[in-house]
C-alpha positions in Angstrom: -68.6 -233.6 -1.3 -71.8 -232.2 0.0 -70.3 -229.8 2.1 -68.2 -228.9 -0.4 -70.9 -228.2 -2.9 -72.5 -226.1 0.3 -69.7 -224.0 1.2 -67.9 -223.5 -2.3 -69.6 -224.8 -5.5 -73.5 -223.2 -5.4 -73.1 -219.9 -3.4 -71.1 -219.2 -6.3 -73.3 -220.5 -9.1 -76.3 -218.6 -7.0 -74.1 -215.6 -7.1 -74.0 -215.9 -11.2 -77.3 -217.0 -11.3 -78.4 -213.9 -9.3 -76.9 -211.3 -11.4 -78.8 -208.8 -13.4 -77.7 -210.0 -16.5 -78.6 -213.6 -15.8 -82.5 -212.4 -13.7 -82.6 -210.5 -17.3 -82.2 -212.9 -19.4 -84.3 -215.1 -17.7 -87.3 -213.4 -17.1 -87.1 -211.1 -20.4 -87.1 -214.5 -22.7 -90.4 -215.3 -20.8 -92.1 -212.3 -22.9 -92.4 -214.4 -25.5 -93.7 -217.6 -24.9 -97.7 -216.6 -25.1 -97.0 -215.9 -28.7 -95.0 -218.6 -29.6 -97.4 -221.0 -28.1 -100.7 -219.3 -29.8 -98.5 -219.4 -32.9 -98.0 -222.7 -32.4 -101.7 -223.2 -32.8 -102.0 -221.6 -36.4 -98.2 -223.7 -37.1 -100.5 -227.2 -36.3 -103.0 -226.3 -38.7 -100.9 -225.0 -41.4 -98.6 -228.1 -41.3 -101.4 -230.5 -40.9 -100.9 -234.6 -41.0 -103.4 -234.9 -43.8 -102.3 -234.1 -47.2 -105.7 -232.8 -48.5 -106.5 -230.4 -45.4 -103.2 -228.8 -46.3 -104.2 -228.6 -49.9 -107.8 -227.7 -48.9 -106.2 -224.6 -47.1 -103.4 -223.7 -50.2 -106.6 -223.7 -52.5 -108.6 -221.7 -50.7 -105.7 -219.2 -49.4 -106.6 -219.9 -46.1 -102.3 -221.6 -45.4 -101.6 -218.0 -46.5 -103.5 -216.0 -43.7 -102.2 -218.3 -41.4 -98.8 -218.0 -42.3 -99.2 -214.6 -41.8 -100.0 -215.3 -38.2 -97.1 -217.3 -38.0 -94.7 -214.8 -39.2 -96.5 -211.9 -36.7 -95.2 -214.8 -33.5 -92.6 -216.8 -33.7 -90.3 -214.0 -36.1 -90.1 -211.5 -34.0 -89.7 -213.5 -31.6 -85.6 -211.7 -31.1 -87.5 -208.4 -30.7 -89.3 -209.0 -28.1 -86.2 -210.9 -26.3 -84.3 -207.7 -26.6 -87.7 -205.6 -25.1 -87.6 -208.0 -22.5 -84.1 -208.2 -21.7 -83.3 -204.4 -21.6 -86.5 -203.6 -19.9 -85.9 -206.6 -17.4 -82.6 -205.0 -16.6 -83.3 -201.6 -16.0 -86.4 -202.3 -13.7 -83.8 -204.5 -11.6 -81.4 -201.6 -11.6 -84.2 -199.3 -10.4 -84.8 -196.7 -13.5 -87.6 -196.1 -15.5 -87.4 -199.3 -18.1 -89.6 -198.7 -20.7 -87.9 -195.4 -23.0 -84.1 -198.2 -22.2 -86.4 -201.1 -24.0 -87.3 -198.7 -27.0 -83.7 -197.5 -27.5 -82.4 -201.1 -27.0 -84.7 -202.2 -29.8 -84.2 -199.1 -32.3 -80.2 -200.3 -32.0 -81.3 -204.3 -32.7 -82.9 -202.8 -35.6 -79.7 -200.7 -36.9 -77.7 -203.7 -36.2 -79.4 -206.2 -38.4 -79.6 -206.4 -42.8 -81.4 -203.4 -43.9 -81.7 -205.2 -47.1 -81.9 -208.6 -49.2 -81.2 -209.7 -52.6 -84.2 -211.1 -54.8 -83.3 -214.0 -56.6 -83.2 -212.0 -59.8 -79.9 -210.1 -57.5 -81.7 -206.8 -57.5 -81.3 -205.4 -54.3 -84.4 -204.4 -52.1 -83.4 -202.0 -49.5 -86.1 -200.2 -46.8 -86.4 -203.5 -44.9 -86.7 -205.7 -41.5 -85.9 -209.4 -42.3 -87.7 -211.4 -40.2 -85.1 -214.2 -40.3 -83.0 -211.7 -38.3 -85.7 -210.9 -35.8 -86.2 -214.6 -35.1 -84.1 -217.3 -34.3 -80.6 -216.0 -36.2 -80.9 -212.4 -34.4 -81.6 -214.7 -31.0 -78.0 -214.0 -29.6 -77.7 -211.0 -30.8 -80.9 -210.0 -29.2 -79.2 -210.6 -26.1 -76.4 -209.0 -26.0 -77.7 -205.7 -27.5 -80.6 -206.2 -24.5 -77.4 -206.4 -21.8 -74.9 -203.7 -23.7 -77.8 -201.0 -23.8 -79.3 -201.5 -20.2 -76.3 -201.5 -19.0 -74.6 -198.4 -20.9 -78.2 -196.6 -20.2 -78.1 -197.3 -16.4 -74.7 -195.7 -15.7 -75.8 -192.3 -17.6 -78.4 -192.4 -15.0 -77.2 -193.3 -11.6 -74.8 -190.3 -12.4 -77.4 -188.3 -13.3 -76.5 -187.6 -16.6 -79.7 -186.7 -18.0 -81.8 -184.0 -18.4 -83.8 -182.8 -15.7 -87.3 -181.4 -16.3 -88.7 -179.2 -13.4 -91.7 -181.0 -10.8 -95.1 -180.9 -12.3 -94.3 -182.3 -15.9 -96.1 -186.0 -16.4 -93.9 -188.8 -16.0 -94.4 -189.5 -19.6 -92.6 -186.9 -20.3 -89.7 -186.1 -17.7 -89.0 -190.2 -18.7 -88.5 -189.4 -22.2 -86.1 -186.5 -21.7 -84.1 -188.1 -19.3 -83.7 -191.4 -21.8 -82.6 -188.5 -24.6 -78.6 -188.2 -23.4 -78.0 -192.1 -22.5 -80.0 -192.9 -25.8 -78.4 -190.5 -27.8 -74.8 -191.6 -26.9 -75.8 -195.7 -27.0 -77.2 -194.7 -30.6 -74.2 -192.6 -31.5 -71.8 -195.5 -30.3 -74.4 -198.3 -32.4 -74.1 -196.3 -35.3 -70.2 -196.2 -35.1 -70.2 -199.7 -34.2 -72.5 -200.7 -37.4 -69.8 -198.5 -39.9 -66.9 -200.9 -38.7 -69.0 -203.7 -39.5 -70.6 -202.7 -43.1 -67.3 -200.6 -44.3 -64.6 -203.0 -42.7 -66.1 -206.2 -42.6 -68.9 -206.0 -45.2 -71.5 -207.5 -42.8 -73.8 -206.4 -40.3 -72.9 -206.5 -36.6 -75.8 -209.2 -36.2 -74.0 -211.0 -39.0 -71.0 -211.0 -37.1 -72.5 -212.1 -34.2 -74.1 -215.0 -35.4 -71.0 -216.4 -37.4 -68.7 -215.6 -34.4 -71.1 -216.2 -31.3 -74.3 -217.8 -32.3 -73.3 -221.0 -34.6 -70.3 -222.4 -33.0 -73.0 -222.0 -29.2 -75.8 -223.7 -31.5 -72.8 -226.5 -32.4 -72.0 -226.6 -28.7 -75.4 -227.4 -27.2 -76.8 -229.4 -30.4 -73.8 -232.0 -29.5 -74.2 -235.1 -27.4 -72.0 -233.8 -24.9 -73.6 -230.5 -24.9 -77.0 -231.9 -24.3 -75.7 -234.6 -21.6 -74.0 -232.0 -19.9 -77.4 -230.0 -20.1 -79.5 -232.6 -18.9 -77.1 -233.2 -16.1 -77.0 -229.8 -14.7 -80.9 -229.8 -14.4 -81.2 -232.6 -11.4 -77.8 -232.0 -10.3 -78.4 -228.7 -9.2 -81.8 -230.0 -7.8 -80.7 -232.4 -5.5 -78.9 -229.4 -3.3 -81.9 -227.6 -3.4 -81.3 -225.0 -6.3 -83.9 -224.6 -8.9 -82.2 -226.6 -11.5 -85.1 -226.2 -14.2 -85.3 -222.2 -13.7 -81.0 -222.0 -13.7 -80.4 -224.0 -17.0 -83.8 -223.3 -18.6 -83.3 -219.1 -17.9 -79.3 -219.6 -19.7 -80.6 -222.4 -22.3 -83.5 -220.3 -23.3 -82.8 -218.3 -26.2 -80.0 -220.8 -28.1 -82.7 -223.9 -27.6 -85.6 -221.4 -29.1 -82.8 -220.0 -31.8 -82.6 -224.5 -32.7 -86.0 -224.2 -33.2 -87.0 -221.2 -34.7 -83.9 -222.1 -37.6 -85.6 -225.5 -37.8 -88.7 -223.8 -38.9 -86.9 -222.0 -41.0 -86.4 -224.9 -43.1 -90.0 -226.4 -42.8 -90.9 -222.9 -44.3 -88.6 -222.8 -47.3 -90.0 -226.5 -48.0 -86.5 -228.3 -47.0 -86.9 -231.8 -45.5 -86.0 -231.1 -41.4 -82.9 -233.3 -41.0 -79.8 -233.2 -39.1 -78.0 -233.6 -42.6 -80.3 -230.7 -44.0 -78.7 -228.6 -41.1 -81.0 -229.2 -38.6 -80.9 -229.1 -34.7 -81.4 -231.9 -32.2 -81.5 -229.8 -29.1 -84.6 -227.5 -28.9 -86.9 -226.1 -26.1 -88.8 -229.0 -26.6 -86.2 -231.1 -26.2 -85.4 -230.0 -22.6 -89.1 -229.3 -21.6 -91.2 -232.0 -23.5 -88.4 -234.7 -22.2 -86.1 -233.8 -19.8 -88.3 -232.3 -17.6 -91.5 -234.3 -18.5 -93.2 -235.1 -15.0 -91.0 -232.6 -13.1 -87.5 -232.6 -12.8 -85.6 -235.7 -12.8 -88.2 -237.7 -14.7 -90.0 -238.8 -11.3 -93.3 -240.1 -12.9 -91.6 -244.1 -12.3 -91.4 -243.0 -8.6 -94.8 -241.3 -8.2 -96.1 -244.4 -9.8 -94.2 -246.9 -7.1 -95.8 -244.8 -4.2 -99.2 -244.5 -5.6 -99.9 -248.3 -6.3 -97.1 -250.2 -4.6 -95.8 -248.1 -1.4 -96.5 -249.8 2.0 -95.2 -247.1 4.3 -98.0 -244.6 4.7 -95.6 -241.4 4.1 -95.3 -242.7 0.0 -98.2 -243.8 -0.2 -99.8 -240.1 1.3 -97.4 -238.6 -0.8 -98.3 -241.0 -3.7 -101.3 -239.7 -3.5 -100.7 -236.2 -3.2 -98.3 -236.0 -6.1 -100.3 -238.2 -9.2 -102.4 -235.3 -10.4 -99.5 -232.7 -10.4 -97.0 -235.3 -12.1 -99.4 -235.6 -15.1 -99.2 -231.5 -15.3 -95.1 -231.4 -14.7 -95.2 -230.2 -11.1 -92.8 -232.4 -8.6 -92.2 -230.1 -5.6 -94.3 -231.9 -3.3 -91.5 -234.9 -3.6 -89.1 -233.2 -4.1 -89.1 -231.8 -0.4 -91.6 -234.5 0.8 -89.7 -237.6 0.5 -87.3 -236.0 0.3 -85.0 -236.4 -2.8 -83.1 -233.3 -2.5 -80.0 -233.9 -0.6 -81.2 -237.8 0.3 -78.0 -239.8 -0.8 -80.2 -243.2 -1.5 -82.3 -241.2 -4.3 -79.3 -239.2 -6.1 -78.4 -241.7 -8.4 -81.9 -242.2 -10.3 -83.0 -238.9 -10.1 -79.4 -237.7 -11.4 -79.5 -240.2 -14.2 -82.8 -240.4 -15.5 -82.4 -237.4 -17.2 -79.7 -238.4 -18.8 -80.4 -241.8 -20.3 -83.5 -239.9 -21.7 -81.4 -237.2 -22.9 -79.2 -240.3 -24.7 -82.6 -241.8 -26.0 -84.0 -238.9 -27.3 -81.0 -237.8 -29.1 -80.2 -241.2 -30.5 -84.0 -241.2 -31.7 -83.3 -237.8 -33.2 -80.3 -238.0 -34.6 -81.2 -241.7 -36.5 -84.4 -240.2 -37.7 -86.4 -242.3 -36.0 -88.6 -239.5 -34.4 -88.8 -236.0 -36.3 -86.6 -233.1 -35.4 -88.8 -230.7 -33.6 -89.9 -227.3 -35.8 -91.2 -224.2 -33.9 -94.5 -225.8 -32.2 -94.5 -225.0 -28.6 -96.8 -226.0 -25.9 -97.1 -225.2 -22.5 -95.0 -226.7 -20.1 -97.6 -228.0 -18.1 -98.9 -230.1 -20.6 -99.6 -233.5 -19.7 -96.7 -236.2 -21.3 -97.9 -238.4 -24.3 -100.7 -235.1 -25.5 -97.3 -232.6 -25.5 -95.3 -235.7 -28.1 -97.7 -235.8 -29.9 -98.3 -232.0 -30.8 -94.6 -231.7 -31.1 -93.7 -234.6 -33.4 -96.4 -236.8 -33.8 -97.3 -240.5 -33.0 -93.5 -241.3 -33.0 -92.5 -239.2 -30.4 -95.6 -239.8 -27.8 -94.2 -243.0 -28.2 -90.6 -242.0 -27.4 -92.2 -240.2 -24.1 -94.2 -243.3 -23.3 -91.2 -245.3 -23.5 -89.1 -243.2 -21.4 -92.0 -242.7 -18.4 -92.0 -246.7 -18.0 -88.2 -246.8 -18.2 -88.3 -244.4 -15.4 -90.2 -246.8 -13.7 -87.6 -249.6 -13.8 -84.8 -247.5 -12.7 -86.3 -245.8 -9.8 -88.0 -249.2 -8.3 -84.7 -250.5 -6.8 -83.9 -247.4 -5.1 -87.9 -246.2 -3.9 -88.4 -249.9 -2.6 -85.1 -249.5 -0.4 -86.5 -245.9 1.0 -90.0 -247.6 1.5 -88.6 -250.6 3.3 -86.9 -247.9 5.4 -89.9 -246.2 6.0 -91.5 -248.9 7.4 -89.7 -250.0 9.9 -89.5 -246.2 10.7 -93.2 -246.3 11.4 -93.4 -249.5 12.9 -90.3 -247.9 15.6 -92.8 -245.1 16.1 -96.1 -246.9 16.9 -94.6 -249.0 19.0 -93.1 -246.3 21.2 -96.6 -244.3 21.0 -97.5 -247.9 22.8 -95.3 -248.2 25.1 -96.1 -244.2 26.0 -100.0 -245.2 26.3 -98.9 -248.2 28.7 
């Protein structure tokens, strides 16, 4: 099996994970995380847990303003996916990324509603709808990212562009050589938008999103979907490939997509239930759970070598690890103890994950913990402080739970590799005696 997963399995999942398209993806999603997580500073205040702070601030106007702020961060939050994608993608391919990103985004913009009816069914034209340029144009967002990088890079590796003579700035020689790849790509949009609004009567991000983007939100917001996800994470880590940066980097823009069309409904004042239509699986799902303490849930572990270890590699490493736990980070175990590839660890740090990820969901699904809206923190916030931001008292306590159940399932296995350990030590002192004799 192992060799197996050496020779055949993950030089082949590094080879998709190392393609320009994935890298792109990946790192152009990141783009938007300081804004979503300052946004989700004015979203806490707007949405309150006291019922007269949030009428305080509707009386005064004050919700209003901060709405605002809300709007200006977490919906556009497709726009700058599709900057960050095309952008990403060019750099990689070695051209001049910016004058790509801005034709990439001028085509999002031709491919999503120019207008929207008022409830009166008057017609308001001259528009960008924000709920396209969050988490419904998400997919979308993506693909026009890819399409145009990639469409813009081959005009220019063949050099067809036009060529201004040495001495003129960069600023400008950039701009003239993006005007034949971006005329084309926009010629070919434009084309592409008629067959949607004459033949189909929809916009091509409409299309996309009833074709593409729904039944991939149905996927991943299923129990299987999310098992499957939670899986992959520690799965891939015990071979030594970043699981959290692989699943995260694909996961990305459909688990912010969950969430942004969660807050979608929080927004129009609908109650945020999965029979209302809304999502399980969100980033904070994945981050605020799955990978709470590091990948693999390893808090129960760290815990075991901290107070309870008698073999003086845990408890160094015990001691090493506690402060970065409480902040996410579990490298120093990860390669220290080691877990990855160590056979008598696999099983909790493969399964954790998942009984969390059957927890969580079951907490979700039954209502006993809120579905999560578009409040983000930083990964690296501590567990217990992050449920609480996201969801409240309940689901601190659904993260408490689930860090002493990690305990109890990695004590069996950590006291076996500590027993081990020992007598490893005591083998080694005892020759360093016999030496000294």
């Amino acid at each position: 099996m192992k060799q197996l997963m050496n020779d055949k399995v993950i030089p082949r999942i590094m080879a998709f994970v190392n393609t320009k398209g994935i890298q792109a993806i990946k790192d152009g999603m990141v783009y938007s995380m300081p804004l979503l997580i300052v946004g989700s500073v004015f979203l806490i205040i707007t949405n309150f847990p006291v019922p007269a702070v949030v009428n305080m601030l509707e009386q005064t106007g004050i919700k209003a303003v901060l709405e605002q702020a809300n709007g200006a961060t977490f919906n556009i939050s497709a726009i700058i996916a599709v900057l960050g994608i095309a952008y990403n993608y060019i750099k990689l391919d070695g051209q001049e990324p910016l004058s790509g990103a801005i034709v990439a985004l001028g085509v999002f913009i031709m491919m999503t509603p120019a207008s929207i009816v008022t409830e009166g069914g008057d017609v308001v034209g001259g528009i960008i709808d924000k709920s396209w340029t969050a988490g419904k144009g998400m997919v979308g967002a993506i693909i026009v990212g890819l399409i145009v990088a990639y469409v813009y890079c081959w005009f220019l590796k063949r050099n067809i562009k036009i060529k201004m003579p040495a001495g003129v700035p960069d600023g400008v020689s950039n701009a003239f050589s993006a005007l034949v790849p971006g005329a084309v790509i926009v010629t070919g949009a434009t084309i592409v938008h008629g067959i949607f609004s004459m033949g189909f009567h929809m916009t091509a991000m409409e299309g996309i999103y009833n074709v593409i983007q729904t039944p991939l939100q149905s996927m991943t917001d299923s129990i299987g979907g999310a098992v499957l996800m939670c899986f992959l994470t520690p799965f891939l880590w015990f071979f030594g490939v970043h699981g959290s940066t692989i699943v995260g980097g694909i996961m990305t823009g459909i688990l912010q997509a969950n969430g942004l069309e969660n807050q979608a409904l929080i927004d129009k004042g609908i109650e945020l239930t999965v029979k209302n239509g809304g999502h399980i699986v969100t980033m904070q799902f994945l981050d605020q759970f799955i990978n709470t303490t590091g990948a693999g849930i390893t808090i129960g572990l760290v815990i075991y070598m901290f107070f309870l270890a008698k073999s003086k590699q845990l408890k160094t490493l015990g001691r090493l690890e506690m402060v970065p736990a409480l902040f996410n980070i579990n490298e120093p175990i990860l390669f220290g103890i080691p877990i990855v590839m160590n056979p008598m660890l696999a099983f909790p740090f493969i399964a954790m994950p998942v009984i969390a990820c059957v927890l969580q969901y079951a907490a979700l699904y039954t209502g006993l913990c809120p579905l999560y809206g578009a409040i983000q923190v930083p990964w690296t916030c501590p567990p217990v402080i992050s449920g609480f931001l996201i969801g409240g008292w309940r689901t601190a306590l659904l993260q408490l739970i689930i860090l002493s159940l990690s305990f109890l399932v990695y004590l069996p296995f950590v006291r076996r590799v500590d027993k081990l350990n020992l007598i490893e030590e005591a083998k080694t002192e005892k020759e360093a005696q016999d030496d000294e004799w």
